[in-house]
C-alpha positions as CSV (number, residue, x, y, z in Angstrom):
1,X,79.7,-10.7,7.4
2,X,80.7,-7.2,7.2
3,X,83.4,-7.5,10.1
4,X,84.5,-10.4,8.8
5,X,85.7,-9.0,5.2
6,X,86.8,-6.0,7.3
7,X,89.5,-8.2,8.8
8,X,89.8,-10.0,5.6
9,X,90.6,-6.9,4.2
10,X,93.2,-6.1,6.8
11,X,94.9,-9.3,7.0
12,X,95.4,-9.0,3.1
13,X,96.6,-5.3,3.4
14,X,99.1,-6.5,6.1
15,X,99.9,-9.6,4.1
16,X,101.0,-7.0,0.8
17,X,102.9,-4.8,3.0
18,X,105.3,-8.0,4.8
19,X,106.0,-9.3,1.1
20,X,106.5,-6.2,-0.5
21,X,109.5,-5.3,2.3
22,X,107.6,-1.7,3.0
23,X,109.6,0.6,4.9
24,X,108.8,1.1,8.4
25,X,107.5,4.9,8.2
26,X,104.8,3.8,4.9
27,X,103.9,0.7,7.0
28,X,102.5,2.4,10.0
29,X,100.5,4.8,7.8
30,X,99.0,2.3,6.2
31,X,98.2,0.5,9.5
32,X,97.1,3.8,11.0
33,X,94.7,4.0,8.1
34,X,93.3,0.9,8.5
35,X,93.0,1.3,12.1
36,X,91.1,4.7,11.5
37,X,88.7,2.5,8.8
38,X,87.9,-0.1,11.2
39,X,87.0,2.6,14.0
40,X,84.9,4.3,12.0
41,X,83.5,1.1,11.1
42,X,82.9,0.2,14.9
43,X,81.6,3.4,15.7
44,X,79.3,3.9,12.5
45,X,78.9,0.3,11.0
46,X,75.4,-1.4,10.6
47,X,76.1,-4.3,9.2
48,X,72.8,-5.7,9.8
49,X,70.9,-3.3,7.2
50,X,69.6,-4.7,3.6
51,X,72.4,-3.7,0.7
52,X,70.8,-0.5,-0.8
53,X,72.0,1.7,-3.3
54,X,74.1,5.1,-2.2
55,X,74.6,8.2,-4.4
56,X,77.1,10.7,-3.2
57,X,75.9,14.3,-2.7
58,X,79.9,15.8,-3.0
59,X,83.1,15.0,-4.1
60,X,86.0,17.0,-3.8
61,X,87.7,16.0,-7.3
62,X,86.0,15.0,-10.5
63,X,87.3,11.8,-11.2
64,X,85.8,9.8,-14.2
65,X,85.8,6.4,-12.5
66,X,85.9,4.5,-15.7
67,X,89.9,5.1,-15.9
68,X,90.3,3.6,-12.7
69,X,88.4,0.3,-13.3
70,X,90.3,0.9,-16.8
71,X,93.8,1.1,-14.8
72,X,93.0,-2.4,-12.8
73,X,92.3,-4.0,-16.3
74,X,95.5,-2.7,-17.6
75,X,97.4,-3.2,-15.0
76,X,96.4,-6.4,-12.9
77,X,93.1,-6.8,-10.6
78,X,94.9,-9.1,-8.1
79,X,98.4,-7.6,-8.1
80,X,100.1,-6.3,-4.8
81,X,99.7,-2.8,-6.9
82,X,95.7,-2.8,-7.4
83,X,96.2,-2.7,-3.4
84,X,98.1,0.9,-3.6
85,X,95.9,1.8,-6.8
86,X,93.0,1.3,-4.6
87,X,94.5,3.7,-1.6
88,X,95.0,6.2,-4.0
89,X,92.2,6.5,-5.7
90,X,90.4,6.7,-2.0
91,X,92.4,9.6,-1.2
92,X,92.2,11.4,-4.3
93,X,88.4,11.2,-3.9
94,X,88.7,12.5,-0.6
95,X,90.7,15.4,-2.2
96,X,94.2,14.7,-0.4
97,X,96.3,14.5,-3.0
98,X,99.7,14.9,-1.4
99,X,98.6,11.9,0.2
100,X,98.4,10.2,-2.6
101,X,101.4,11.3,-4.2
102,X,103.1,9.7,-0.7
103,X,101.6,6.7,-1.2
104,X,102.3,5.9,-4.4
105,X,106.2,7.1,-4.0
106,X,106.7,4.7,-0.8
107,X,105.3,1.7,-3.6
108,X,107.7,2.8,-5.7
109,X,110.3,2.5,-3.1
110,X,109.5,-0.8,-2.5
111,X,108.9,-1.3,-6.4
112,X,111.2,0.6,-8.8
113,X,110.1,-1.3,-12.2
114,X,107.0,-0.8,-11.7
115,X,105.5,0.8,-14.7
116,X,101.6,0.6,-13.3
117,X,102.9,2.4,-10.4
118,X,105.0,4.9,-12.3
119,X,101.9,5.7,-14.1
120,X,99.5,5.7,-10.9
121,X,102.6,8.2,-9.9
122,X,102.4,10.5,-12.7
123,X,98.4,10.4,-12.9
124,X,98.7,11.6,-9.3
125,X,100.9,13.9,-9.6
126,X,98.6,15.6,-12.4
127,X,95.7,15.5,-9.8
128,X,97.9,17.9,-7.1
129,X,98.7,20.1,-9.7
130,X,95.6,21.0,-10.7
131,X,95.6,18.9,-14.0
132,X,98.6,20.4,-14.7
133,X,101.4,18.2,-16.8
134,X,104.2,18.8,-14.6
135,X,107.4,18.2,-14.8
136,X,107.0,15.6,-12.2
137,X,104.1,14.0,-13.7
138,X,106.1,13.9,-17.0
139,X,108.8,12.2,-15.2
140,X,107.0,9.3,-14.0
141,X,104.9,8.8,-16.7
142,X,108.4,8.8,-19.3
143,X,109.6,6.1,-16.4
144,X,106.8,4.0,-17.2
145,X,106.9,4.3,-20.3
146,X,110.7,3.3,-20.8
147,X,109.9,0.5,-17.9
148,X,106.8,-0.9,-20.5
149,X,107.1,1.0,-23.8
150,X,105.3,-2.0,-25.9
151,X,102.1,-1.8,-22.7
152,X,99.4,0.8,-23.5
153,X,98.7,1.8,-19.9
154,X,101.1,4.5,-19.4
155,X,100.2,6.3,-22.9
156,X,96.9,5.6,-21.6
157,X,97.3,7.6,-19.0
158,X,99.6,10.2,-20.4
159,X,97.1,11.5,-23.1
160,X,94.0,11.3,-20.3
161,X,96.1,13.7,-18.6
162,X,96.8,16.2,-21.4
163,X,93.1,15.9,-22.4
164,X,92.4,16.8,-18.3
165,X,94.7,19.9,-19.2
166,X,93.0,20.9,-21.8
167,X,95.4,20.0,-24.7
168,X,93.8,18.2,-27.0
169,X,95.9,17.3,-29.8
170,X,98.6,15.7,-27.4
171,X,96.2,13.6,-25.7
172,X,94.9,12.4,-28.9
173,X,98.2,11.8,-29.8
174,X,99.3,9.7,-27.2
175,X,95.8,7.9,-26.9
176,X,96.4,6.3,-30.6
177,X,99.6,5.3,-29.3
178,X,97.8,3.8,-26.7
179,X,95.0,2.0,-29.0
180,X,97.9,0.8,-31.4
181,X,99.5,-1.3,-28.5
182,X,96.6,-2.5,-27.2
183,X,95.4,-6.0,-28.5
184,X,92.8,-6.9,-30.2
185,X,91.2,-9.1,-27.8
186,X,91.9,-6.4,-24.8
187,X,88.4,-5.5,-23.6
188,X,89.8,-2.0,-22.6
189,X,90.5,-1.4,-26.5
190,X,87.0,-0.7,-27.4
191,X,87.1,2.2,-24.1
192,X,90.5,3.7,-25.3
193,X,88.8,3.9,-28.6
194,X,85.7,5.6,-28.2
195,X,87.8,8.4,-26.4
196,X,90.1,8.7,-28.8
197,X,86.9,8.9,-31.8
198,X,85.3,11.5,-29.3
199,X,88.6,13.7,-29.0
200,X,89.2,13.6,-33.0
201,X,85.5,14.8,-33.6
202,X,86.0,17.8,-31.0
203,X,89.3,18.7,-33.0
204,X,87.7,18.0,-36.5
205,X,85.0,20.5,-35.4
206,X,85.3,23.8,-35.8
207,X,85.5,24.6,-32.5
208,X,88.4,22.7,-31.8
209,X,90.6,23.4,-34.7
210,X,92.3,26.0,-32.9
211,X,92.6,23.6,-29.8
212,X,96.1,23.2,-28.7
């Protein structure tokens, strides 16, 4: 079973890249990636061992996964995107970051009006600056917001990486920005919630009140 969703997984990667139109130079990246994936599959793969649970000794960045699963929600589980969302996130928790940053720039390419992309972009930019809100990450975080200004996603994502920075107030701000759009019946509501009550608690206390 395990080679045979490895190749399931690669005919459906290859599948993305032909309908999409991806340029030649982000194609064979993504094929030499897969390639590499299935080798060290071959080399290191037991397929015939009982599932058992794995916990990872090191990662190189501290990534909540909950905004990730939060993103697919937001954004589309079985979207040509989630494929690109899941690459990233793979790199980032690997700590390449620039790689990232590639990836998500050849989607774009392929993808301009892509807001879930644009903020993927801008979230990943954030990551190789050292949660930093850089002028980059600004950028493509504003383009996703003009591409979807009534979706919560990209404010979403904006205030999670002000918050990452250190700047409170700003993420808050965007986050009920992010909670107003969202509808009622969205299960991410409740998540984008509960942030938001546990960033206006840290600013109503008196430690925070001088929080930028």
């Amino acid at each position: 079973m395990g080679w045979l969703a490895l190749f399931a997984l690669m005919l459906l990667a290859f599948a993305a890249m032909l309908r999409l139109g991806v340029p030649r130079t982000l194609a064979s990246f993504l094929g030499a990636a897969l390639m590499l994936g299935a080798a060290g599959y071959a080399l290191q793969g037991r397929p015939g061992l009982a599932g058992a649970p794995v916990r990872t000794a090191t990662k190189a960045v501290d990534i909540d996964p909950s905004p990730n699963e939060l993103r697919l929600d937001m954004f589309g589980r079985y979207t040509t995107s989630a494929t690109y969302y899941t690459a990233g996130t793979a790199f980032q928790r690997m700590g390449d970051q620039r790689t990232a940053v590639n990836l998500y720039l050849g989607a774009i390419n392929a993808q301009p009006n892509d807001a879930g992309l644009w903020t993927a972009l801008g979230d990943a930019y954030v990551l190789h600056d050292r949660n930093t809100v850089s002028p980059p990450a600004r950028l493509a975080f504003d383009q996703a917001i003009r591409l979807a200004p009534t979706h919560p996603g990209p404010p979403f994502f904006l205030g999670l990486a002000y918050v990452r920075a250190g700047q409170f107030r700003e993420g808050a701000r965007w986050w009920r920005r992010a909670y107003a759009l969202s509808p009622e019946q969205a299960p991410y509501r409740a998540f984008i919630g509960q942030r938001l009550a546990l960033v206006d608690m840290l600013l109503a206390s008196p430690a925070g009140r001088d929080a930028p």
